[in-house]
C-alpha positions as MATLAB code, in Angstrom:
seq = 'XXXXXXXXXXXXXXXXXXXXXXXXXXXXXXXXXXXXXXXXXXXXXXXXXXXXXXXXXXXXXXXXXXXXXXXXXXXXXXXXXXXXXXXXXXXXXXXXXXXXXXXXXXXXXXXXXXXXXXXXXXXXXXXXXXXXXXXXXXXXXXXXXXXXXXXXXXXXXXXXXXXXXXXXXXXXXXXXXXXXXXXXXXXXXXXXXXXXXXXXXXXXXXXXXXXXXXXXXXXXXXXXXXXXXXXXXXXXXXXXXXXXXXXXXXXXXXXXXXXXXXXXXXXXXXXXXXXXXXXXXXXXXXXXXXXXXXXXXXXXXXXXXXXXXXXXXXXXXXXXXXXXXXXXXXXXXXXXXXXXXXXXXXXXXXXXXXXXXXXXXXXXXXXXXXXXXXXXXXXXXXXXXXXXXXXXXXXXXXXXXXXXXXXXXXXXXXXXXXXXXXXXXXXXXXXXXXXXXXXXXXXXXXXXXXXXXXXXXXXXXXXXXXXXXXXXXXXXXXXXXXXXXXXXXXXXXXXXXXXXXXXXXXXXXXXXXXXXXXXXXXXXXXXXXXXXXXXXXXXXXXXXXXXXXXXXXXXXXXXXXXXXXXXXXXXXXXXXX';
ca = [
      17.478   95.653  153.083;
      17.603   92.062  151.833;
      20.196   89.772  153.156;
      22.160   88.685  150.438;
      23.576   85.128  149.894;
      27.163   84.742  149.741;
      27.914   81.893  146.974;
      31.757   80.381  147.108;
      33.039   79.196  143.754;
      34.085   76.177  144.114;
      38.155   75.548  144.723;
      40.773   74.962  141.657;
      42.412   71.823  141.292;
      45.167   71.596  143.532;
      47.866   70.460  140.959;
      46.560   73.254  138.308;
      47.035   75.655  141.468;
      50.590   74.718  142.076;
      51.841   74.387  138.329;
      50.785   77.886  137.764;
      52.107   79.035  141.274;
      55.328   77.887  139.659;
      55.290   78.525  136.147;
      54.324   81.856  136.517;
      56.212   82.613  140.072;
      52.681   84.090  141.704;
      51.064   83.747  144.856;
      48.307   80.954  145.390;
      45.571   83.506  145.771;
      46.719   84.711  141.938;
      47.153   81.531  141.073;
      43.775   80.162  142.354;
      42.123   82.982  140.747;
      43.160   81.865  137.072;
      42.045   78.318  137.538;
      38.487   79.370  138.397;
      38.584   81.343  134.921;
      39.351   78.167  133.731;
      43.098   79.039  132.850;
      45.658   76.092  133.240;
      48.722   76.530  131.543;
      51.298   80.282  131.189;
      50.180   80.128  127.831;
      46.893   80.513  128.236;
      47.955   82.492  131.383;
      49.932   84.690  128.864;
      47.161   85.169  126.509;
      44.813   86.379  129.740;
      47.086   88.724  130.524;
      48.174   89.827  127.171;
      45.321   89.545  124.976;
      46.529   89.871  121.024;
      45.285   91.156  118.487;
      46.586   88.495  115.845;
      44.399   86.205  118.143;
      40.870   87.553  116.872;
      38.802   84.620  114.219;
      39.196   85.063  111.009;
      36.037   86.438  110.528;
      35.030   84.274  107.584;
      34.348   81.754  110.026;
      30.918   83.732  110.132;
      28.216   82.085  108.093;
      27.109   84.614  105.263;
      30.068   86.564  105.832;
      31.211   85.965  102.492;
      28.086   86.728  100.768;
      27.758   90.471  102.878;
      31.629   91.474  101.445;
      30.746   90.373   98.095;
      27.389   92.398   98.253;
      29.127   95.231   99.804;
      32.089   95.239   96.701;
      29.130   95.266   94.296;
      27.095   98.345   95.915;
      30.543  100.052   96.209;
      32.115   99.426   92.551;
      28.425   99.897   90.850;
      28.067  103.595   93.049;
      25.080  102.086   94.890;
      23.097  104.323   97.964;
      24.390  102.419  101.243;
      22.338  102.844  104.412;
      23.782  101.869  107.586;
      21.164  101.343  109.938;
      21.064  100.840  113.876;
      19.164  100.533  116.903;
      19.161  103.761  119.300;
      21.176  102.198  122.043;
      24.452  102.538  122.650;
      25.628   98.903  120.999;
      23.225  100.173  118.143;
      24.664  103.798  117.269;
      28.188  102.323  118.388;
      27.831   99.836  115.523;
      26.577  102.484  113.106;
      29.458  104.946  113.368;
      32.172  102.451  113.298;
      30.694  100.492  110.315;
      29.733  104.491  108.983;
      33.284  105.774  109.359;
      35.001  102.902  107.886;
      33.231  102.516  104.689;
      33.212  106.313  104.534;
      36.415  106.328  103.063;
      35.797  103.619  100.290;
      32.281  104.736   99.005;
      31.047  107.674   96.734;
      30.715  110.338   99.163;
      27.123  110.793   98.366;
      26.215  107.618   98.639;
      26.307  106.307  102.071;
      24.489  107.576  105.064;
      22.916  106.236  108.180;
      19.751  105.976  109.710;
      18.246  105.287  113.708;
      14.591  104.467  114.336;
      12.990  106.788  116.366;
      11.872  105.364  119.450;
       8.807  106.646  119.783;
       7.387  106.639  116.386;
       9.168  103.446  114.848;
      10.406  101.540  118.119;
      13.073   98.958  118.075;
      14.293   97.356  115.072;
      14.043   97.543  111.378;
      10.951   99.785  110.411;
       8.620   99.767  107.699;
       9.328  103.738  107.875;
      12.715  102.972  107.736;
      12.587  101.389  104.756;
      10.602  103.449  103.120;
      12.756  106.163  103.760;
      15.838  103.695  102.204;
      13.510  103.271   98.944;
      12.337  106.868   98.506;
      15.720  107.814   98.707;
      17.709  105.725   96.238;
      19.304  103.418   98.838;
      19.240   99.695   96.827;
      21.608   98.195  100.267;
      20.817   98.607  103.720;
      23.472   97.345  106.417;
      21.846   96.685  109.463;
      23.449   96.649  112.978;
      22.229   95.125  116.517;
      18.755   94.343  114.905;
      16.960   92.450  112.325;
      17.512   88.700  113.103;
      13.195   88.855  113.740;
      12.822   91.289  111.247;
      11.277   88.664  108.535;
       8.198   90.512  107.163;
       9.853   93.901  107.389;
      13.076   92.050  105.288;
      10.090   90.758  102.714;
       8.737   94.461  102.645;
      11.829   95.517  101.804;
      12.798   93.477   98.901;
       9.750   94.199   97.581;
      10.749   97.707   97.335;
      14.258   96.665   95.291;
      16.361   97.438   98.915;
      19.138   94.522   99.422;
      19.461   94.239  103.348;
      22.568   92.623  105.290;
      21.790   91.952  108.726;
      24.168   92.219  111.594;
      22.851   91.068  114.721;
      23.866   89.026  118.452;
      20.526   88.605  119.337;
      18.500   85.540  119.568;
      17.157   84.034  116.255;
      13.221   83.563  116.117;
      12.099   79.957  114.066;
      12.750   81.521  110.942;
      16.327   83.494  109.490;
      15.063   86.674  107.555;
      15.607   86.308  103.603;
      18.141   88.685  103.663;
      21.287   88.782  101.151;
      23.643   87.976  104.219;
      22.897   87.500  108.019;
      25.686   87.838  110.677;
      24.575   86.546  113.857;
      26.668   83.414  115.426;
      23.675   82.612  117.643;
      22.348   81.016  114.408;
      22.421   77.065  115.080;
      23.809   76.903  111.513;
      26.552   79.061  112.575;
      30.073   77.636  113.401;
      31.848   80.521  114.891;
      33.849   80.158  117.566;
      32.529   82.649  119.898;
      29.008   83.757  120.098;
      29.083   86.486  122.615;
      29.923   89.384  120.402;
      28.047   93.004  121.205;
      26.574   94.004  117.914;
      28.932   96.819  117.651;
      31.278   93.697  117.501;
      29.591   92.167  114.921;
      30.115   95.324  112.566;
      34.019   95.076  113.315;
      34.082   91.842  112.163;
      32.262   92.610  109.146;
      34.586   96.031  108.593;
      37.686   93.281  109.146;
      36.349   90.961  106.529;
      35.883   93.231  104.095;
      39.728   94.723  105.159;
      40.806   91.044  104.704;
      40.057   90.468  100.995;
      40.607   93.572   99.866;
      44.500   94.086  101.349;
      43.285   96.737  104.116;
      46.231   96.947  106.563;
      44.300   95.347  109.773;
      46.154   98.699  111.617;
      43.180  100.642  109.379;
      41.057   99.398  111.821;
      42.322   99.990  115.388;
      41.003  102.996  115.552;
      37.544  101.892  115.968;
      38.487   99.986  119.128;
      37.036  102.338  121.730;
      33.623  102.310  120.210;
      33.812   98.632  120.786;
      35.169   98.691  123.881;
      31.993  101.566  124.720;
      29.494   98.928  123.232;
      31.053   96.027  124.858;
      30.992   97.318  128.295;
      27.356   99.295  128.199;
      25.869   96.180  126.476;
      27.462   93.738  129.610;
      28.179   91.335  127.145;
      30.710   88.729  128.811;
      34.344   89.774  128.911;
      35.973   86.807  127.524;
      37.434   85.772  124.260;
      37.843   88.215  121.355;
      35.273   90.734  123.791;
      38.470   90.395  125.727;
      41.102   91.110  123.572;
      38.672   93.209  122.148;
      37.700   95.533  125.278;
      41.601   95.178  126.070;
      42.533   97.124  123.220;
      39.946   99.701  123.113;
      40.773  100.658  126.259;
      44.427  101.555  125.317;
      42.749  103.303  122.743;
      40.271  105.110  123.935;
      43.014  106.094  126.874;
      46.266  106.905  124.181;
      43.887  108.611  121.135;
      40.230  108.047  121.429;
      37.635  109.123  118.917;
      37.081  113.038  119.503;
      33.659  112.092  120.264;
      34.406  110.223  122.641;
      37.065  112.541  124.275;
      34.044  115.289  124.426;
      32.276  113.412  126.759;
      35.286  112.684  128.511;
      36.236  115.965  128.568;
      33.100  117.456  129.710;
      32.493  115.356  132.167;
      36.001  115.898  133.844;
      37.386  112.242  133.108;
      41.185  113.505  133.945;
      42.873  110.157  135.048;
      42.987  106.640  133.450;
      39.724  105.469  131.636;
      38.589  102.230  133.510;
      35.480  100.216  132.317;
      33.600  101.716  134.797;
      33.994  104.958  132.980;
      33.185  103.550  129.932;
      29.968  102.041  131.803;
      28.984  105.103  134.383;
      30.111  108.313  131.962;
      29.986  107.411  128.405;
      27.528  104.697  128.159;
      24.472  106.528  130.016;
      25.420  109.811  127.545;
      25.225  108.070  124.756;
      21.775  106.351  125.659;
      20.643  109.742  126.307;
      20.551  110.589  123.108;
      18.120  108.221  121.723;
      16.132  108.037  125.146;
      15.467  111.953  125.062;
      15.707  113.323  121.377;
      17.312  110.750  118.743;
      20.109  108.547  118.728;
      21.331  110.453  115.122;
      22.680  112.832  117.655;
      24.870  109.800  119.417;
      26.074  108.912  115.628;
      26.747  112.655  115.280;
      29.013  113.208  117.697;
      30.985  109.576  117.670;
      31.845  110.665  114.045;
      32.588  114.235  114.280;
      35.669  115.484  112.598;
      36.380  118.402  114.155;
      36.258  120.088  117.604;
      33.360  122.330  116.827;
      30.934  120.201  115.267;
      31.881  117.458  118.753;
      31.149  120.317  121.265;
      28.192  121.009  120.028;
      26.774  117.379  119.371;
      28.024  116.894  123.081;
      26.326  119.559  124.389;
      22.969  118.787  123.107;
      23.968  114.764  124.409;
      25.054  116.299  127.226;
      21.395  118.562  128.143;
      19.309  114.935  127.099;
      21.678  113.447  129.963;
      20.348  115.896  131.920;
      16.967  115.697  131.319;
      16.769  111.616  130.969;
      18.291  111.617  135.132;
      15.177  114.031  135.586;
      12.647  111.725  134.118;
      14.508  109.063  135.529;
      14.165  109.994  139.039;
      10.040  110.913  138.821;
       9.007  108.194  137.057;
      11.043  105.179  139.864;
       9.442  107.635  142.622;
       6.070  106.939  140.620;
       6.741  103.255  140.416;
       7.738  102.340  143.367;
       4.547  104.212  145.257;
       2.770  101.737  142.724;
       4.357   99.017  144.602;
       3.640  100.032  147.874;
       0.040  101.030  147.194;
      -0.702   96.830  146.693;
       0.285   94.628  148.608;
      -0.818   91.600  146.081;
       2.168   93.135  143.617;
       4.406   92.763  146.807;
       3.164   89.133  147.516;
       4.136   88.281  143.869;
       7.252   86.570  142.233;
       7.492   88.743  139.449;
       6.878   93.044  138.626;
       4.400   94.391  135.952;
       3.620   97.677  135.580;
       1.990  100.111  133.230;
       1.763  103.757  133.029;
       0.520  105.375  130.031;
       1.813  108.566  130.822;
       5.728  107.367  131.320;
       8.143  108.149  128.982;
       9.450  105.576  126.930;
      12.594  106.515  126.719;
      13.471  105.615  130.368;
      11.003  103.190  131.603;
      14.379  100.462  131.283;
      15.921  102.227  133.691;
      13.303  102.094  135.683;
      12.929   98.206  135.244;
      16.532   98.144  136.628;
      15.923  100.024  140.141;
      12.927   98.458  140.528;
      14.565   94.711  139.824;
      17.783   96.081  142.038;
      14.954   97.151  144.939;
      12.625   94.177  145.054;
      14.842   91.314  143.166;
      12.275   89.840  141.057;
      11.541   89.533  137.460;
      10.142   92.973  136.188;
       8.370   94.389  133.058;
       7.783   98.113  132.968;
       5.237   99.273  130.538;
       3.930  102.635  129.074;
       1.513  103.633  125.755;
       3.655  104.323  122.108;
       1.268  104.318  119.094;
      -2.073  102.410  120.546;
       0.309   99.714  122.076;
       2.020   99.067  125.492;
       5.626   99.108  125.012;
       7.952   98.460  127.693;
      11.337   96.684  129.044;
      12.081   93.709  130.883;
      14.859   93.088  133.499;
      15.605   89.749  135.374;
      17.624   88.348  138.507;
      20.564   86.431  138.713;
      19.935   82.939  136.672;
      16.410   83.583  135.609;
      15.966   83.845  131.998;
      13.067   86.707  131.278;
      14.016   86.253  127.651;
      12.284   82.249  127.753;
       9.684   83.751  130.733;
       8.410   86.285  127.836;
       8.677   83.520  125.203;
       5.865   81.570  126.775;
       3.918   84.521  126.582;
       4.205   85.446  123.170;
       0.714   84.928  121.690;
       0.036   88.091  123.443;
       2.555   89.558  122.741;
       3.237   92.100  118.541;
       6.823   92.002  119.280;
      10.031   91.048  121.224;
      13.644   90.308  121.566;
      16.416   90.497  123.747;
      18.804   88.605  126.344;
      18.785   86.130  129.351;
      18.747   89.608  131.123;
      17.186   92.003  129.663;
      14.189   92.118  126.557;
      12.032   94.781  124.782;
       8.472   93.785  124.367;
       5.139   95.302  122.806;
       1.587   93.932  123.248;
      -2.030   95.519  122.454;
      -3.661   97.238  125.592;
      -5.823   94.650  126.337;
      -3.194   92.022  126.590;
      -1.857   94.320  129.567;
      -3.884   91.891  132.065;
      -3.833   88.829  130.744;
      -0.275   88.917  130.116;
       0.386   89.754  133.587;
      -0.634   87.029  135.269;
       0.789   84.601  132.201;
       4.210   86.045  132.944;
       3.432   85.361  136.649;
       2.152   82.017  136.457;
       5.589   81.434  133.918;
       7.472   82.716  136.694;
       6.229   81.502  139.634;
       6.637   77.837  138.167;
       9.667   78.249  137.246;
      11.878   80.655  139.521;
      13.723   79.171  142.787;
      13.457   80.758  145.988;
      17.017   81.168  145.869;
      17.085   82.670  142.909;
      15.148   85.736  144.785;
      17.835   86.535  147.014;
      20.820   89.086  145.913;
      23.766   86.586  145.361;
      27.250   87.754  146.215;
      30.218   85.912  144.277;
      33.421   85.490  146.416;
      36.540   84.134  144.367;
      38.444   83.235  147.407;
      38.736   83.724  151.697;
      41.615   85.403  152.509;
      43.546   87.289  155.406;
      44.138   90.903  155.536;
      47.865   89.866  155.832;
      48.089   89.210  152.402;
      46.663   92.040  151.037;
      49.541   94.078  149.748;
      50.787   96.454  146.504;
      52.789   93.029  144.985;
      48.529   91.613  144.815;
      46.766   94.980  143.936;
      49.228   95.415  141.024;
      48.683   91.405  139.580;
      44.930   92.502  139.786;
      44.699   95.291  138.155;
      46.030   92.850  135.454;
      43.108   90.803  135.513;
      41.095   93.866  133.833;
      39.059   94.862  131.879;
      36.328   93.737  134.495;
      32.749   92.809  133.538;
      30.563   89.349  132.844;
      32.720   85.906  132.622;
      35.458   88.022  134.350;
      34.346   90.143  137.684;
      36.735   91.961  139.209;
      37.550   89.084  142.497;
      35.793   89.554  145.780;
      37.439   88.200  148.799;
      36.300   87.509  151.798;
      38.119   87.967  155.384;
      36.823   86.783  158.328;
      36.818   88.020  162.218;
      38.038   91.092  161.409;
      37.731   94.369  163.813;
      36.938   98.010  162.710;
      38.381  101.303  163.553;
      36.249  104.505  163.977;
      33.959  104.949  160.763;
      32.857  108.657  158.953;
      29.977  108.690  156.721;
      30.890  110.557  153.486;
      28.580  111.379  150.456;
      26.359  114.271  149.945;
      23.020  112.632  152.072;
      25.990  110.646  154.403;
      24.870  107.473  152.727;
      28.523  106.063  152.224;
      30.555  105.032  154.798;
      34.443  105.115  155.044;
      36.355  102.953  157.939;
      39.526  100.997  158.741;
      39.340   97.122  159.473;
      42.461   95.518  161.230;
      42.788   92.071  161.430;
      42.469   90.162  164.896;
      45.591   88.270  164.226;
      47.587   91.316  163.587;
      46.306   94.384  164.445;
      49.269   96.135  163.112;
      47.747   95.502  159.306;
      45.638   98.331  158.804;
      43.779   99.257  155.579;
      40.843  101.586  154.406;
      37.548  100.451  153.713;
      34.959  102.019  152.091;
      31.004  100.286  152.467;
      29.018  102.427  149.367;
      25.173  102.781  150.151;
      25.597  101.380  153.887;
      26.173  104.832  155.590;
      23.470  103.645  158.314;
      25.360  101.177  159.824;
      28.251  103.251  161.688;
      27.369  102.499  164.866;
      27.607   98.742  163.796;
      31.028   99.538  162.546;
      32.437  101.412  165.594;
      31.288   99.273  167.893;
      34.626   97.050  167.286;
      33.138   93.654  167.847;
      34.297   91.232  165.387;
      32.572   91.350  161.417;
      33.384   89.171  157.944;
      33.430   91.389  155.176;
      33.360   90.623  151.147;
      35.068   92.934  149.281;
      37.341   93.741  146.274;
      40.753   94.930  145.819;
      40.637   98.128  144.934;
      43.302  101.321  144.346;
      42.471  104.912  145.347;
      44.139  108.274  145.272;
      44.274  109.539  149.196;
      45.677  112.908  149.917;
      47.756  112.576  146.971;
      49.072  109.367  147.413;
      47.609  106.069  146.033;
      46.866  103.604  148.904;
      44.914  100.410  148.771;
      41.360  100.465  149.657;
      38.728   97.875  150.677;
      35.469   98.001  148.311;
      32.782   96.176  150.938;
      30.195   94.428  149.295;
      28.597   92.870  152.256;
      29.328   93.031  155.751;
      27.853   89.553  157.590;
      25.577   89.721  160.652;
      24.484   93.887  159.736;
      20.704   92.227  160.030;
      20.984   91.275  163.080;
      22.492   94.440  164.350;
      20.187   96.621  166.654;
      20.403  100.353  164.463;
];
């Protein structure tokens, strides 16, 4: 297990600290806590905490925004075929049945559908098949969601076949914009909108609010497509902050007072009885949806997100919920297979970065399998398998390292790519497999810190145990919805002793202690150490530890009680198991 580095954020200005201690009557841990997020005055306190609607950009601020309405209003007075297409993902078929339902009830009936790219016979992104399909069908406008922004020659293809396309997209531009009638992304350097971190599901409710705008559409039309952009929001980890704030906000009292009744299948099946967090949205919903378009087709996500009755949800969220079933199955063989890889060479141990290639591994989970692998050895990884006489695979990085730019530098070997800082698709000719390897090494090695290679922890603030109470849990379950730009706080207490600890979990790997504090052993709370089951005897052997943890609530014996989540528990390396 790899000692991880504990980084401090640096301390908020003292005078910020003690206006807001007084302006908003809260403790200086509180206060502290909004000054590192870079909030200074109650009313930007008051907007944090009560993120408004009326507070979302005018979405004309979007370059080409007026030129996608205006194309829209013609395809929809003149009775044109609409296609609204999207990636398989869950920010992709998110997008598609929010932008889907919405125009739904201003178009012909029989003139709007919507289309996702099979993964393994069309891959990422706009298709040449795709658009085929659009021209053999009569569709003349295509609406494109979470894709496109690198789709120039397929954009070409496609005019040449008489189909319009508006692009919607939050991904990185390439050198050249597509020719398309209108393209929504504000990571365009000739775009001036205020926030750039939209999911692309976010980018289609800005596009949906436009169109509401000039044509009189009471903005209430459109709340109930909140939870899908909560669900992309939170399964795409786009940052938290700004309108994905007020955003996420809001579909979570949505999809908790009257979600979608595709979304309250898969709540419903998978016994989601209490409050939906974000860590429902990220752990339940997010992987089912995925499932879909890892297993069989994301159509079947788009199915059940728009379903308008009970029947026709249950069984669109059965079928999601057997390719759920399957995916973990795949999941689980293929990281077994990957990580004996690993351990059968020691070079790919020696090395600052993770390529692998299976031809045999199916490509609808080989991402996931970037992820453990990237959680288990913390390095750069690409994982790789065979889809139509290429290698296809995803990429996954560590904390700070760009693997978007790392793959960048490689792309004369490369068909196709696009992505994040994070996390990128790629495709490359079998041949390339090699070379590109040790490119993507040498980019690496150069440019990676050592630091960078060690699991970082992030700890807001040291505090004592003392001042853990309900007054704090309650102001910090304000600070929600958790995620990038806005992580729930960790703490950190030191010299701290432990009572008697019980391993819980089905394999005992989770283990569940109390921790008083030396100064008053009288303050006694519950701690729970996920994944760490194997150091009990550490734990009871009631010699002084620091822990880093967050704040959390949990539901004990029928009574809600505040409970420790440990993160890291210092000196557990040098302990003797």
């Amino acid at each position: 297990m790899i000692q991880k580095r504990q980084i401090i954020l640096p301390a908020a200005h003292p005078a910020t600290v003690a206006h807001l201690r007084e302006a908003l009557n809260v403790s200086e841990t509180i206060a502290t806590l909004l000054a590192q997020r870079g909030i200074n005055t109650f009313g930007e306190a008051k907007a944090f905490f009560r993120p408004a609607l009326n507070a979302l950009h005018d979405p004309f601020a979007m370059k080409d925004m007026d030129k996608a309405v205006e194309r829209i209003e013609l395809a929809i007075d003149n009775r044109e075929k609409i296609l609204v297409y999207g990636d398989y993902d869950v920010d992709g078929t998110t997008a598609v049945a929010l932008v889907y339902a919405f125009f739904s009830h201003y178009a012909e009936k029989d003139s709007l559908d919507y289309y996702i790219p099979d993964r393994n016979k069309e891959g990422y992104g706009i298709s040449f098949a795709g658009i085929d399909f659009a021209a053999a069908n009569g569709f003349s406008l295509i609406i494109a969601l979470d894709c496109g922004i690198k789709a120039g020659a397929q954009i070409k293809y496609a005019r040449e076949k008489g189909v319009d396309f508006i692009i919607c997209d939050h991904h990185r531009p390439g050198a050249e914009i597509p020719a398309a009638i209108a393209v929504l992304d504000p990571k365009r350097d000739d775009c001036t909108y205020p926030f750039d971190e939209l999911s692309g599901c976010g980018i289609g409710f800005k596009l949906i609010q436009a169109f509401a705008q000039r044509n009189n559409i009471a903005f209430a039309e459109l709340e109930q497509y909140l939870d899908f952009v909560l669900v992309s929001i939170a399964a795409d980890i786009v940052p938290i902050t700004g309108e994905n704030r007020i955003l996420a906000h809001h579909g979570l009292e949505r999809i908790n007072k009257n979600p979608s009744l595709g979304l309250k299948t898969i709540l419903d099946k998978n016994v989601v009885n209490r409050e939906v967090s974000i860590n429902d949205v990220v752990f339940v919903i997010g992987p089912r949806i995925n499932a879909a378009g890892r297993i069989d087709s994301g159509r079947r996500a788009v199915d059940l997100l728009i379903a308008g009755d009970s029947e026709t949800a249950l069984i669109s969220g059965e079928i999601i919920q057997k390719n759920n079933t399957e995916r973990k199955g795949l999941d689980k063989i293929i990281t077994e297979q990957a990580l004996s890889m690993m351990l059968e060479d020691e070079l790919r141990l020696e090395r600052k970065s993770t390529v692998l290639y299976h031809r045999e591994w199916h490509k609808g989970v080989i991402g996931i399998v970037a992820s453990r692998l990237t959680d288990t050895y913390y390095r750069p990884t690409v994982v790789l398998t065979h889809s139509n006489g290429l290698a296809t695979g995803s990429a996954r990085s560590v904390r700070d390292f760009d693997v978007y730019e790392a793959i960048d530098a490689c792309s004369d070997l490369l068909e196709q790519f696009g992505g994040h800082k994070y996390a990128a698709g790629l495709s490359l000719k079998l041949e390339n497999i090699g070379p590109f390897r040790e490119r993507f090494e040498q980019i690496v090695a150069e440019t990676i810190t050592e630091e960078m290679l060690i699991p970082a922890i992030e700890i807001d603030r040291e505090i004592m145990l003392s001042e853990i109470d309900d007054k704090l849990l309650r102001i910090l379950k304000q600070f929600a919805p958790f995620g990038p730009g806005n992580m729930n706080p960790v703490f950190r207490t030191a010299n701290i002793i432990c009572g008697t600890s019980r391993t819980v979990g089905y394999t005992n790997q989770h283990l569940l202690f109390d921790v008083y504090d030396t100064a008053n052993e009288s303050k006694k709370l519950q701690a729970i150490a996920f994944n760490q089951g194997k150091y009990s005897s550490m734990v009871d052997s009631r010699k002084p530890i620091d822990i880093c943890y967050t704040i959390e609530e949990n539901n004990w014996s029928g009574r809600n009680v505040i409970q420790l989540n440990v993160k890291d528990i210092r000196g557990i390396m040098n302990y003797e198991l």
